[in-house]
PAGU-656373 format. One record per residue (C-alpha): residue in three letters; x, y, z. Coordinates in steps of 0.5 Angstrom, whole numbers, plus 500, padded with zeros to 3 digits. Example, Ala and Ser with C-alpha at 12.3 -4.5 7.8 and 13.67 -1.06 7.14 Angstrom:
REM residues 2
ALA525491516
SER527498514
END
This chain:
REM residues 281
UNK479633155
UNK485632151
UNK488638148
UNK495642147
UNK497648151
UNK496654146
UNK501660149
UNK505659143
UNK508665140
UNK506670146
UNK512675150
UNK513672156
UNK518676161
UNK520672167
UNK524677173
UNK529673177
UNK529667171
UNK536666174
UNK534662179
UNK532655180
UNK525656180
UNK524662175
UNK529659171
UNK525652170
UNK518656170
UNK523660163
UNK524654160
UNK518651161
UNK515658157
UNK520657151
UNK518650151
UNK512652149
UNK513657143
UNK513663147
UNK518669146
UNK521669153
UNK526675157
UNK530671162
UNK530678167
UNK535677172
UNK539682176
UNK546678174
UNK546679166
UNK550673166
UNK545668170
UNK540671165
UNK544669159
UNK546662161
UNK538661163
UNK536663155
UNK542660151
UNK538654155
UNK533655152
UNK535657145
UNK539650145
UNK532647146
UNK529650140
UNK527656144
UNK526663142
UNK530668148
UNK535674150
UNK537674157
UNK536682160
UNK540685166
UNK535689170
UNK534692178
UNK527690179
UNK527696185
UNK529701179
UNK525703174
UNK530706170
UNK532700169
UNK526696168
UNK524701163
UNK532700159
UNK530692159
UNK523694156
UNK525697151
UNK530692150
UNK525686149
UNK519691145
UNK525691140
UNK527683140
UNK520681141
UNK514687141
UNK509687147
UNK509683152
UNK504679153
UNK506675159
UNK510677166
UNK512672172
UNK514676178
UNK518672180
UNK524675183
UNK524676190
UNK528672196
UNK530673203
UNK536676205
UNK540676213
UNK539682215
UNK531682215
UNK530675220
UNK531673227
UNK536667229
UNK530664234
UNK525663232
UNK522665238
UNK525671243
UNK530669246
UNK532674252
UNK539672252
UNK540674244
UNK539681246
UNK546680250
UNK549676245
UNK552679238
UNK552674234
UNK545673235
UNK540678232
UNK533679236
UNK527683234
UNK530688236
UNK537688233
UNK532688226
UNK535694222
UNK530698217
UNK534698212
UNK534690212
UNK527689214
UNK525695208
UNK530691203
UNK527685204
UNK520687203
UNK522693198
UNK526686194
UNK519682195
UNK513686194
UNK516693191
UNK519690186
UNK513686184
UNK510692183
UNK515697180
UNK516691175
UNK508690174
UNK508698172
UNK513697166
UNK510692163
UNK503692164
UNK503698159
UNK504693153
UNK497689156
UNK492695156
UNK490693149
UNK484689147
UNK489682148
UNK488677152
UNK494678157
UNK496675164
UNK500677170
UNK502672175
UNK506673181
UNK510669187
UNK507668194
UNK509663199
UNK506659204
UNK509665209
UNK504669206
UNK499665210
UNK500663216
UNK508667217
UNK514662219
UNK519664224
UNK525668224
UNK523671217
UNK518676219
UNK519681213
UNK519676207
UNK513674211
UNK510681211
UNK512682203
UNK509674201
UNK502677205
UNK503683201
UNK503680194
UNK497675196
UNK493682197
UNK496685192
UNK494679186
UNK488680188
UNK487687188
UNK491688180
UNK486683178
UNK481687180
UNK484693178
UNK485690170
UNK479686169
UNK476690165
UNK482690160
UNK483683158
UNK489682164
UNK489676168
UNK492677175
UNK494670179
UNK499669183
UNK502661186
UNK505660192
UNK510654192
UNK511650199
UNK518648200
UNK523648195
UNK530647195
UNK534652191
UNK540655192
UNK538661197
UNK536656203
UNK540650201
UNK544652206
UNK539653212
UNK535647210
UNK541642208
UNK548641212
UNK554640208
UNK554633208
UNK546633205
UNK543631211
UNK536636214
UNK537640218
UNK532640223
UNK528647220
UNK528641214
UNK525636219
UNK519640222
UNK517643214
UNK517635212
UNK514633219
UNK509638217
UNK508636209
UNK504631208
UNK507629201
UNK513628206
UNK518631201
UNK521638198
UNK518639191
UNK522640185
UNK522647180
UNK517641175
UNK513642181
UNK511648179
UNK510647171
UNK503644170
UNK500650175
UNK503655171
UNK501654163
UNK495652166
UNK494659169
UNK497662162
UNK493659157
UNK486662156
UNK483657154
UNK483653160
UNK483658166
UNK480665162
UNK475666168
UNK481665173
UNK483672176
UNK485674183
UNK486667186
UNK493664189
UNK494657188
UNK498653193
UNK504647190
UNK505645197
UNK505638197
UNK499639203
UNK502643207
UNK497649208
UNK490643208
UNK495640214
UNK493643221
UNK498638224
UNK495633227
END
């Protein structure tokens, strides 16, 4: 089947499309023809994101917004109902890990409760723990109640949020990330259940390991060499290497375009290079 992708001209919004692998996923929406909202709590990241895809021949704006405020989310909606109408499409894609919600052993070591500059189980604070799922998982949420107000016509209209391999099986030293991806996967399922009858697909991908540049510096030394969390993640990845933001991109216009995967709803596709199938031996 040879044909082209039909998402031209719809409303996309893209939460934390700042980033790396948000960002990509924004340019590849203006790429083809969408009216893209670069969301992302640093205005000026948004705005460098969407002047890209401007250069490009794209339509976009870059919004400042929290997504664990709704007064803000709702101030950003109505920035882009003015720009662009109703949204059509929403990537859910801000989220991240954060120190405060994360063990430095993988497994419990009794000598981190004596250390300071460990921080065990134990050490683990609500505030990080709950900032960490809150970012993940409520801000998924909050985010979702804005804007799927514009989808509840008769439109056809899609949804898709960011898992993570964590939400399967969770790695080590991150167990609110872990906790919050988990939540999503089950969240995905229950919101395409929810709007199934009001023309709103909800999916959900979950990349593997991706470089970006908040794990950079927990995968990679200075010098670019792998640390050793990066050596056990390949050894694990029978492709054998980290992907790339593109990685992403044939899953992502695949889920949004209707007439390829409009009787899809509910389900969370893996971009791993194999690790989820591997069982290591």
């Amino acid at each position: 089947m040879s044909r082209a992708i039909d998402i031209k001209g719809k409303v996309a919004v893209v939460t934390g499309g700042g980033g790396v692998l948000c960002g990509e996923m924004a340019r590849e929406l203006g790429r083809n023809g969408c009216k893209v909202a670069v969301l992302d709590l640093k205005l000026d990241k948004a705005k460098s994101v969407a002047e890209e895809i401007i250069s490009a021949g794209g339509i976009a704006i870059g919004v400042e917004a929290n997504v664990l405020e709704k007064d803000s989310i709702e101030q950003a909606k109505s920035l882009i109902n003015d720009a662009f109408g109703q949204v059509d499409i929403l990537i859910n894609g801000a989220g991240g890990n954060h120190s405060k919600g994360t063990t430095s052993s993988e497994t419990f070591q009794p000598e981190d409760l004596e250390d300071d500059m460990q921080s065990s189980f134990f050490d683990m604070q609500l505030e990080g723990f709950g900032f960490v799922f809150n970012l993940n998982f409520m801000g998924t949420l909050l985010t979702t109640q804005v804007f799927a107000k514009d989808m509840l016509g008769e439109k056809e209209s899609t949804i898709i949020n960011i898992s993570s391999m964590s939400a399967y099986a969770p790695m080590t030293k991150v167990p609110a990330y872990s906790a919050a991806k988990a939540a999503i996967n089950n969240f995905t399922m229950w919101m395409a259940v929810h709007f199934a009858g009001r023309n709103i697909r909800v999916n959900a991908i979950a990349p593997g390991f991706f470089l970006t540049e908040q794990n950079r510096t927990l995968l990679t030394h200075s010098d670019g060499s792998l640390t050793p969390r990066s050596t056990k993640i390949l050894s694990q990845t029978p492709m054998n290497r980290f992907g790339t933001p593109e990685d992403l991109l044939g899953t992502l216009v695949w889920l949004l375009d209707t007439q390829l995967s409009g009787f899809i709803t509910g389900v969370v596709i893996p971009v791993d290079g194999g690790f989820m199938a591997y069982s290591g031996v």
